[in-house]
C-alpha positions in Angstrom: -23.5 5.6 -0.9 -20.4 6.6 0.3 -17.6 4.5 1.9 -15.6 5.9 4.7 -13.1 4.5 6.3 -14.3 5.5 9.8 -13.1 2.6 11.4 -9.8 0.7 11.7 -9.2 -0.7 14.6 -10.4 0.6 18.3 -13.3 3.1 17.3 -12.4 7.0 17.5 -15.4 7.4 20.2 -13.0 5.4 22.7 -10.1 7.8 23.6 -6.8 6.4 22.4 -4.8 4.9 25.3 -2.9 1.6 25.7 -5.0 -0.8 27.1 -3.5 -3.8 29.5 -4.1 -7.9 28.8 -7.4 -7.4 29.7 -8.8 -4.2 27.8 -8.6 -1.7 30.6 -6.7 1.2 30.4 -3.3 1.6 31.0 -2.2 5.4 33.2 1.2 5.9 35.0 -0.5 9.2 36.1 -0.5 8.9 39.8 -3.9 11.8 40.1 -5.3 9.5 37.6 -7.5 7.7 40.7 -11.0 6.0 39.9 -11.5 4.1 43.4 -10.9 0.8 44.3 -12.8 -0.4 40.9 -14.3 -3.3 43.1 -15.9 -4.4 39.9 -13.2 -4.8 37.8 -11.6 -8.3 37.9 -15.3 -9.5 37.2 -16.3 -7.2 34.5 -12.5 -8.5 32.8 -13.2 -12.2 33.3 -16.7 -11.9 30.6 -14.7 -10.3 27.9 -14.9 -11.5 24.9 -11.7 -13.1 22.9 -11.0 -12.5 19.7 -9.7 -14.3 16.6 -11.8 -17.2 16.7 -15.0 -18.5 14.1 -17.9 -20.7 15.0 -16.9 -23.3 12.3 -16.1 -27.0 13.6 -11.9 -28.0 11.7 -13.2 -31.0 11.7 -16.7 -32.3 11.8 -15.8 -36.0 13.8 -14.0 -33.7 16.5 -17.1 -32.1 17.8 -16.0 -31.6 21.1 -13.2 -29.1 19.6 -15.5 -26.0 18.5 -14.2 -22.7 18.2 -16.1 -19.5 18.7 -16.4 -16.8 16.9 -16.6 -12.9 17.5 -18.8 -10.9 15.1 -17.3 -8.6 12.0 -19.6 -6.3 11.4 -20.1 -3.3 8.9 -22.1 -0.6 10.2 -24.4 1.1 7.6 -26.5 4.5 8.0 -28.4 6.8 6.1 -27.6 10.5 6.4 -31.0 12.0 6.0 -30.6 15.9 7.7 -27.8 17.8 9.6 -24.2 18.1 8.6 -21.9 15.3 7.1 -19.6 16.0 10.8 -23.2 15.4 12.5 -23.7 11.9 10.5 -19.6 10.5 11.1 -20.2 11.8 14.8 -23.3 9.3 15.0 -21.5 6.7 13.0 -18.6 6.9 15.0 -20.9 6.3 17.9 -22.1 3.2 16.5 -18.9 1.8 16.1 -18.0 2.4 19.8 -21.5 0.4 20.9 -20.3 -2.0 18.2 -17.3 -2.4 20.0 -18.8 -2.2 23.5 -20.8 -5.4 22.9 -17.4 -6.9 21.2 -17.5 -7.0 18.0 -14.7 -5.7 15.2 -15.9 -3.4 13.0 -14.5 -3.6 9.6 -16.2 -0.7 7.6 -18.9 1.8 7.6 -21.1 3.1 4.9 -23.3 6.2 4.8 -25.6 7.2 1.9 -27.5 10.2 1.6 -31.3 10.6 0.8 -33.9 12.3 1.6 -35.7 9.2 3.5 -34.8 6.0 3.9 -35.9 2.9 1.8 -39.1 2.2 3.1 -38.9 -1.4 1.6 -34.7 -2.4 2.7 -33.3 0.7 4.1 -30.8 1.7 1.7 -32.4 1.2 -1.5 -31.9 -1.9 -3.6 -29.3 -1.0 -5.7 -27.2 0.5 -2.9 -27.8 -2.3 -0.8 -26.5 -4.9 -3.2 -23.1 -2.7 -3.1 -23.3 -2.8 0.7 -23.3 -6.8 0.0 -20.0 -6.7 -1.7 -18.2 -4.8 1.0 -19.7 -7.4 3.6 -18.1 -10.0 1.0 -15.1 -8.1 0.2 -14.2 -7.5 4.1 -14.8 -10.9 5.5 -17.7 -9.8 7.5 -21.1 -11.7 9.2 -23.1 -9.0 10.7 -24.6 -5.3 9.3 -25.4 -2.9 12.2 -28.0 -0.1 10.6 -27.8 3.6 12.8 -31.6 3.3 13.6 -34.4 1.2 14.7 -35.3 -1.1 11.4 -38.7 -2.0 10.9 -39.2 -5.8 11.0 -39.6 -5.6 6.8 -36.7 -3.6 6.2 -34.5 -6.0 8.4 -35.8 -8.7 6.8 -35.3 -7.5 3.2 -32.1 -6.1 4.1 -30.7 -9.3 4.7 -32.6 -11.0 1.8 -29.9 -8.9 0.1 -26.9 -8.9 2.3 -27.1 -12.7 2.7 -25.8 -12.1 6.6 -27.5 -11.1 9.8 -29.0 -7.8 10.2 -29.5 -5.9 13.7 -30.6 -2.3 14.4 -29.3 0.5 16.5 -31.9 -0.9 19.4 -31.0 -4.4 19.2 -27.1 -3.6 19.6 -28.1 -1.6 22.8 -30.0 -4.1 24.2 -27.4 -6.6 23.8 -24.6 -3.7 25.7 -27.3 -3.7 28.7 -28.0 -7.7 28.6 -24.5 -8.3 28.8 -23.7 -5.4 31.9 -27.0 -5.7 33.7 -25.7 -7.2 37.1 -28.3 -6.9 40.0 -32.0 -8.6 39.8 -33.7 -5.6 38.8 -31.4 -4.7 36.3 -31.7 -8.1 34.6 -35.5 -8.0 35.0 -35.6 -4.2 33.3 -33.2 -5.4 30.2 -35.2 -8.6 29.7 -38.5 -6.9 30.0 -37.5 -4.0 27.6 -35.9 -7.3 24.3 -39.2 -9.1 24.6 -40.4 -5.6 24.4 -38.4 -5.6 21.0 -39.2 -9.2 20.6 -42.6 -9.4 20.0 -43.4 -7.5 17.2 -40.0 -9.0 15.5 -41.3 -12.7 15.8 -41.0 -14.7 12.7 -42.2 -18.4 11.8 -41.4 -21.0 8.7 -42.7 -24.0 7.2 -44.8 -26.0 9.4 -44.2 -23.9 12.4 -46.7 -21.5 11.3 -49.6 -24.8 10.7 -50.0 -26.4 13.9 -53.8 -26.1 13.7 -55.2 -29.0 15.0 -56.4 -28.7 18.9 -58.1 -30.6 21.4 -57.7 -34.7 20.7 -57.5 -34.3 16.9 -54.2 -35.5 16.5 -54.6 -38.1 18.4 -57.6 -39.5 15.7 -60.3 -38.8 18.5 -62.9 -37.6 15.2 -65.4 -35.5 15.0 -66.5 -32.9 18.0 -62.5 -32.7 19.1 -61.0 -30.8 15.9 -60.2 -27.8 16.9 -58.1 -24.6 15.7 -55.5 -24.8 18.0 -52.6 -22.3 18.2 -50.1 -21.5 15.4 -46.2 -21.7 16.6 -45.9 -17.8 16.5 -49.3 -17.3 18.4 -48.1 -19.6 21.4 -44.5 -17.8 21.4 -46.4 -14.5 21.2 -48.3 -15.6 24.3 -45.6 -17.0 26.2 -43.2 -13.8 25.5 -46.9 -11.6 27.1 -47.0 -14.0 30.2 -43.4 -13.6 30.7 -43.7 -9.8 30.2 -46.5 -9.8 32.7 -44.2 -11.2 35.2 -41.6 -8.9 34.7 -43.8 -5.9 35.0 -44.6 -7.4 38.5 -41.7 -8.0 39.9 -40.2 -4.9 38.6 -43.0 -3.3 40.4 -42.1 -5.3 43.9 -39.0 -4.0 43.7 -39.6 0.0 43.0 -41.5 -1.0 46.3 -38.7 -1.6 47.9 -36.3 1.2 46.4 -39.3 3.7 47.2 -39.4 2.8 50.7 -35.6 3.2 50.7 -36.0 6.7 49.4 -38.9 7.4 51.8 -37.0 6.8 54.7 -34.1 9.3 53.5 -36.6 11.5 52.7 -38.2 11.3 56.2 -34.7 11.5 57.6 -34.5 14.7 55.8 -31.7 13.6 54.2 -31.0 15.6 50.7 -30.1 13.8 47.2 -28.0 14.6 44.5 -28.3 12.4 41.3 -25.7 12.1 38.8 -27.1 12.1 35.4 -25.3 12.4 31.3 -24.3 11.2 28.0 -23.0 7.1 28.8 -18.9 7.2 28.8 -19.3 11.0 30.0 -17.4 10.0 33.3 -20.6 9.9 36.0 -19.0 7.2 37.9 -15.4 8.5 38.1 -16.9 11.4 39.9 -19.3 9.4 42.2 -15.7 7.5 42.8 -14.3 11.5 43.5 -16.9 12.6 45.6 -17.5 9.2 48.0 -15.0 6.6 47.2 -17.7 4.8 46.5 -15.1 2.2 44.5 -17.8 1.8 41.2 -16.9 0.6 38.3 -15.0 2.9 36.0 -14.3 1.9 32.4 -13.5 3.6 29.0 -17.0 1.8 27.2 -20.5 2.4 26.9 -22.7 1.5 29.3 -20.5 0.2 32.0 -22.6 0.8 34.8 -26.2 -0.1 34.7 -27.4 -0.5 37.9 -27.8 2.5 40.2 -25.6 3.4 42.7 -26.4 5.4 46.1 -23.5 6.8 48.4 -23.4 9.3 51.4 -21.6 12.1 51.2 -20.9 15.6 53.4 -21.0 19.0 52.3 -17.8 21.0 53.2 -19.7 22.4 56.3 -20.8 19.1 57.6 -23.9 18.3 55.8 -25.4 15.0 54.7 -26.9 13.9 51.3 -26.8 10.9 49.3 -25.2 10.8 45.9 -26.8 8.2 43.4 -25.3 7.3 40.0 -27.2 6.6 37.4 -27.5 4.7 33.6 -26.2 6.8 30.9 -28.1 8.2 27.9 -27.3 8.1 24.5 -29.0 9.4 21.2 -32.3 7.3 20.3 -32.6 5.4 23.3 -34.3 2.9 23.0 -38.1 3.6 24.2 -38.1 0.0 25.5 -35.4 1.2 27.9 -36.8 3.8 29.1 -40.3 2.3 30.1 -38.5 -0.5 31.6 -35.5 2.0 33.6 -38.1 4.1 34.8 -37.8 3.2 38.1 -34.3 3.4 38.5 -34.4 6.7 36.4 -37.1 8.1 39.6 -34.1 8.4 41.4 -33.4 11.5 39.2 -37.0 13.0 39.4 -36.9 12.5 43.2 -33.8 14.4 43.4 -32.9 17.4 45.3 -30.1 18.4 42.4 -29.3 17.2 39.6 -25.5 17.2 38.5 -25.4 16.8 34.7 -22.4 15.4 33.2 -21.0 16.2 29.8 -18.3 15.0 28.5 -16.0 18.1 27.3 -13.6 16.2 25.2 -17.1 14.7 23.0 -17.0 16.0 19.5 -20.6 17.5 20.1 -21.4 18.2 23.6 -24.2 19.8 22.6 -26.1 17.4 21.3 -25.3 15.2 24.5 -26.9 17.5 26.6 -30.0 17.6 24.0 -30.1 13.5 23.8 -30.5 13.6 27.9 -32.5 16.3 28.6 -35.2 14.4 26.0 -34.7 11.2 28.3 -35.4 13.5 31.4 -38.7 14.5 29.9 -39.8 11.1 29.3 -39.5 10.3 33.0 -40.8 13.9 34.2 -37.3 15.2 35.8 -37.3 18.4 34.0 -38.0 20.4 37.3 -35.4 19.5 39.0 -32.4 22.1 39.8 -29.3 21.2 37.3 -25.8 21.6 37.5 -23.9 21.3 34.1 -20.9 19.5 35.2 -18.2 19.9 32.2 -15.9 16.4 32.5 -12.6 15.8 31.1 -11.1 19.4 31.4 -7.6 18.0 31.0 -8.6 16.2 27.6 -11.2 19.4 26.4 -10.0 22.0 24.0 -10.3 25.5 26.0 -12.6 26.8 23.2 -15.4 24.0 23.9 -15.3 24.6 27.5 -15.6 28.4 27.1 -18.8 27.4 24.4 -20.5 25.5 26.8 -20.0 28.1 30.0 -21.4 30.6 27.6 -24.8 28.4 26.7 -24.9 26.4 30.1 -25.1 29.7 33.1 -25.0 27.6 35.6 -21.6 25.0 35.0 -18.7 24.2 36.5 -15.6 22.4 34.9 -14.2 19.4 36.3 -11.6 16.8 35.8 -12.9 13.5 38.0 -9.5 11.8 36.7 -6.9 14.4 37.8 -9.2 16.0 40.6 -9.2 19.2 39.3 -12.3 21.6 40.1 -13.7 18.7 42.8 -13.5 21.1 45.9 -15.5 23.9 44.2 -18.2 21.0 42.9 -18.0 20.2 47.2 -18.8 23.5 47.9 -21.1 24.0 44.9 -23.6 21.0 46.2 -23.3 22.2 49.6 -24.6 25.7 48.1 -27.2 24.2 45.9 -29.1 21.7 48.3 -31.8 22.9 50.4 -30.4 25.0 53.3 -32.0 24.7 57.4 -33.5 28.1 57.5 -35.2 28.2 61.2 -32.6 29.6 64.2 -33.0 27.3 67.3 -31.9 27.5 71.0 -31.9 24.8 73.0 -30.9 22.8 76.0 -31.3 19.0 75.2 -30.9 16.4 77.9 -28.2 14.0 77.6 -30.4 11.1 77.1 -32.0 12.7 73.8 -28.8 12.5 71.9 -30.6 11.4 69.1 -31.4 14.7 68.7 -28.1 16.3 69.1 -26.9 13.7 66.5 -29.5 15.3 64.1 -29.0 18.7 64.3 -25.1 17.6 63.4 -26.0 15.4 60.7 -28.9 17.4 58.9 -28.4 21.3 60.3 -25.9 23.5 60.7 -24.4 24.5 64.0 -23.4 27.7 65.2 -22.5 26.9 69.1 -22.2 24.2 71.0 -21.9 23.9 75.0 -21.5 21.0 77.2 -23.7 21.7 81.0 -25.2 20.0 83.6 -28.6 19.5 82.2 -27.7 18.6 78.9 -26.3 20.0 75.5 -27.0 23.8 75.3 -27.0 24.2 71.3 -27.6 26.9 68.8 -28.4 25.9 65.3 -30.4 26.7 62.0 -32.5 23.5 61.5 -35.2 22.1 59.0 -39.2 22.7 59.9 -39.7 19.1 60.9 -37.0 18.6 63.2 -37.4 22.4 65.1 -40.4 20.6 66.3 -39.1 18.0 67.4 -36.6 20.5 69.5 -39.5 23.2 70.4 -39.7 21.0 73.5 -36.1 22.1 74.8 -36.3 25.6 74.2 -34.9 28.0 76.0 
């Protein structure tokens, strides 16, 4: 095993910037605009403090009980790729770590072929990751992967703390960001997910055999086998998974209807898709002012976001925001998301952001095009939108325009490239295509509205009878029109 210092202080994912009282960061640059972060005050208020431990000073003064925030050490095995590829991932780690507010002390990686199938590390090297848990004061090991419910359990047979995996950290990141009803109902839906296979019982918990009247001395033709304490949880945790499902269910209703009626208003969408912390928000906050929540960490926005916006020559479409990906997300997630994530397969375009300044961009755009399979949004036309061109090194940027044909760089923070991402939407969304002449009576200015909002002009004249207009129009509404032709 080999210790590496990865980790003092704020985690090397998380760009270096001072940070005011509250964690947010700190920018005298005046182009440096993410909205009106509407969010922000409330998002501040459920931080987490620091310094403090669960233990009571004084066990008569119960009422003064102090909380603690969770050391942790993160531990990994490195079982392919380079040793950049496994610090990348560790690095990661830390930064979700930190996201959910923790402190991370330390992390470990040892290489080996496969992991321990019995505690994850190996015994021996897991009794050495004990003595840097004791040695750095810490109450939590984070593992880089999804732990089977033995190795955890092993694990901390030998560590003598808690234990969480790669998934459970995540979960906890969207349990504590998830905001609206369906975003609370996906997260919750997708830890009992995790939850049931992980249950565990002790002592008499797992013997509570009798049934019927038997405990109550009612004799013979009452003694029954009753549940054990882990079979009733397990069946609790399925009925309340069952209710979940539905009313996650009622509400893609709803959201579906929402997108039917865009979609019969010929309206076009744009989805904003990419790596979490990749800056998808800042540029929904650049393109619409939509005012969404912008913050240096993973995962700050959950719940979807849908905004109008123009074209340059007049156009509508709707720009939606979406959840970020990361590496080995969680299946759970993406079973339970999968409605919010049909925003990207209904899509019109898709604008995928990567963040330039990432050590491995690459693999970011690898990590979400695999979530885009799983929800079938691979047909969709993509735009690689390069982020963070002020922080990126030139070379990565030329790398990437080289793989990715069809890319454009951007800054959302200073604003640079934003006009030709305008005019590159307005190029790439579906264009009216059928000429139309027409004279439209002044009380059908429903229709004149139309051809403004979802075609494209070419003259306009004011008359007696009506509106004489000339315009390039969709199918659907030049039938609508073929009534006022001229």
């Amino acid at each position: 095993m080999t210790a590496r210092d990865f980790l003092s202080g704020r985690a090397e994912a998380l760009a270096d910037a001072p940070l005011d009282d509250s964690g947010f960061v700190l920018d005298d640059d005046p182009l440096a605009y993410d909205g009106d972060q509407l969010d922000r005050e409330e998002r501040a208020s459920l931080r987490r403090v620091a310094g403090l431990s669960t233990e009571l000073e004084d066990v008569t003064e119960v009422e003064y009980r102090q909380l603690r925030l969770e050391r942790v050490v993160l531990a990994a095995v490195w079982c392919e790729g380079t040793a950049e590829d496994a610090e990348n991932s560790m690095r990661e780690l830390a930064a979700l770590a930190e996201t959910a507010g923790s402190e991370v002390l330390a992390g470990v990686v040892q290489r080996r072929a496969n992991p321990d199938p019995a505690t994850y590390l190996g015994k021996g090297k897991a009794a050495e990751l004990r003595d840097i848990v004791v040695a750095e004061g810490a109450d939590t090991v984070i593992c880089d992967t999804e732990l089977a419910p033995s190795q955890r359990r092993a694990l901390e047979d030998v560590v003598k703390v808690k234990v969480i995996d790669r998934t459970a950290l995540i979960l906890d990141i969207f349990a504590q960001h998830a905001k609206s009803r369906e975003g609370k109902a996906q997260v919750e839906l997708a830890q009992l997910q995790y939850l049931l296979p992980r249950l565990r019982g002790w002592g008499e918990s797992m013997s509570r055999q009798a049934g019927g009247q038997a405990a109550g001395g009612q004799g013979m033709g009452s003694r029954g086998p009753g549940e054990t304490k882990i079979e009733l949880d397990r069946r609790r945790i399925n009925t309340r998974m069952a209710k979940l499902r539905r009313e996650i269910k009622d509400m893609k209703t709803v959201r579906d209807t929402k997108r039917g009626g865009r979609k019969a208003n010929q309206v076009p969408s744009v989805a904003i898709a990419g790596y979490t912390n990749a800056g998808k928000s800042s540029l929904l906050n650049r393109l619409t002012g939509a005012g969404v929540l912008v913050e240096n960490q993973l995962f700050a926005t959950l719940d979807p976001t849908v905004r109008r916006a123009e074209t340059p020559d007049g156009r509508l479409y709707t720009l939606a925001d979406t959840v970020g990906f990361v590496r080995q997300l969680p299946h759970q997630l993406v079973e339970a998301f999968r409605s919010t994530l049909e925003e990207v397969a209904e899509a019109d375009l898709l604008l995928h952001v990567v963040d330039g300044s990432h050590p491995d961009p690459e693999g970011q755009i690898s990590a979400v095009r695999s979530v885009l399979a799983d929800v079938e949004a691979t047909d969709v036309k993509e735009v690689i939108v390069i982020n963070k061109a002020d922080l990126a090194d030139p070379e990565v940027i030329d790398r990437l325009r080289r793989h990715e044909k069809h890319s454009i760089v951007v800054s959302a923070r200073t604003g640079e490239g934003m006009e030709q991402l305008r005019a590159l939407i307005g190029d790439e969304l579906p264009q009216p295509d059928i000429d139309v002449d027409v004279l439209v009576p002044y009380d059908r200015g429903d229709l004149v509205s139309r051809v403004h909002e979802t075609g494209e002009v070419l003259t306009s004249e004011h008359v007696a009878e009506g509106t004489r207009l000339t315009a390039r129009v969709d199918a659907e509404l030049a039938d609508d029109l073929s009534a006022y032709a001229v």
